[in-house]
C-alpha positions as CSV (number, residue, x, y, z in Angstrom):
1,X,0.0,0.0,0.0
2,X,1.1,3.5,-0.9
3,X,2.1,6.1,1.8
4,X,0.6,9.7,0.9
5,X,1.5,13.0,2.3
6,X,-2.0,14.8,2.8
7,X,-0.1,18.1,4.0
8,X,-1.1,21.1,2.5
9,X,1.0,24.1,2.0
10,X,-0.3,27.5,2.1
11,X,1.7,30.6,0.7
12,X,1.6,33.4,3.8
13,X,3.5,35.3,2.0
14,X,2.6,38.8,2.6
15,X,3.4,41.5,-0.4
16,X,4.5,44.3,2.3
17,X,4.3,47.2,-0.7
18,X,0.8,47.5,-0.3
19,X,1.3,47.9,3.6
20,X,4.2,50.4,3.3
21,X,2.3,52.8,0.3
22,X,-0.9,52.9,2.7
23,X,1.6,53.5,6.1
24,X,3.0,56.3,4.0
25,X,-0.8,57.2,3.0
26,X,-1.8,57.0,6.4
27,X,1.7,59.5,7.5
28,X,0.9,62.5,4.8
29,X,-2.9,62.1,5.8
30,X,-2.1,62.3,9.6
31,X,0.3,65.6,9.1
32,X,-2.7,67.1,7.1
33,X,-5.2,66.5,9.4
34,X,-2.7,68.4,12.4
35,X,-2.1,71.0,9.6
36,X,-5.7,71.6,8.8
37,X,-6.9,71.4,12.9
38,X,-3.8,74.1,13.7
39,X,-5.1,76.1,10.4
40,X,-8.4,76.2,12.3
41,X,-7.4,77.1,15.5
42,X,-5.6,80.0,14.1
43,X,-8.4,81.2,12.3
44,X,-10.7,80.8,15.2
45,X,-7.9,82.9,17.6
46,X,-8.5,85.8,14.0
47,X,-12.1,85.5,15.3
48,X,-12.9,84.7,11.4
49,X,-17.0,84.2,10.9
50,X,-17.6,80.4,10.9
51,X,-20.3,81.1,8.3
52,X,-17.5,82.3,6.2
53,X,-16.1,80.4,2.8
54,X,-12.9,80.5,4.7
55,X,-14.3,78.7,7.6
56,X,-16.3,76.3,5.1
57,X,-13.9,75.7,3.1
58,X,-11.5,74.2,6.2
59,X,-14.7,72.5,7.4
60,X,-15.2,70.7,4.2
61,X,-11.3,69.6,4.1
62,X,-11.2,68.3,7.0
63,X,-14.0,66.2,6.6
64,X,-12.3,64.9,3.6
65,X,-9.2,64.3,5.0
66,X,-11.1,62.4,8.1
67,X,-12.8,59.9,5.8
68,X,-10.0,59.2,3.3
69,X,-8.0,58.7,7.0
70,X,-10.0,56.2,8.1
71,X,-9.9,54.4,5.0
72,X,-6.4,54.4,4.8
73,X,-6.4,53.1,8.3
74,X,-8.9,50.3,7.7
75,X,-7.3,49.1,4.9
76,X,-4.0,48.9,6.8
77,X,-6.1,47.0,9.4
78,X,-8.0,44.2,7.0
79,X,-3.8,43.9,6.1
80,X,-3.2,43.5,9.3
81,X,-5.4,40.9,9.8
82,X,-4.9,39.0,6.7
83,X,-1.3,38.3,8.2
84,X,-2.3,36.8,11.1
């Protein structure tokens, strides 16, 4: 009777580009957020109109920069957990 090997192999190879473009991602996004919050507390310390376009316009970028941080941060996270 034959021996068999029922092993299976399983490549965990990780490709770690993906992880280091989104950690860099995840670095600019991070120092534009603190830009953008310092940006506003200046203009708030100028006593600028928060119904102004100025004021508006900083609302609107950092909600833009909050969202495309957290998705940067989940995709870094489903990585994360792919490698465990």
């Amino acid at each position: 009777m034959a021996n068999y090997d029922a092993s299976v192999r399983v490549n965990t190879n990780v490709d770690n580009s993906d992880l280091q473009r989104l950690q860099k991602d995840f670095d600019k996004l991070e120092k534009k957020l603190d830009s953008l919050h310092q940006k506003g507390d200046k203009l708030e310390a100028l006593g600028v109109d928060k119904q102004s376009r100025q004021w508006k316009a900083l609302v609107y970028d950092v909600a833009q920069t909050e969202m495309a941080f957290e998705d940067v941060k989940d995709k870094i996270q489903e990585i994360n957990g792919l490698g465990t």
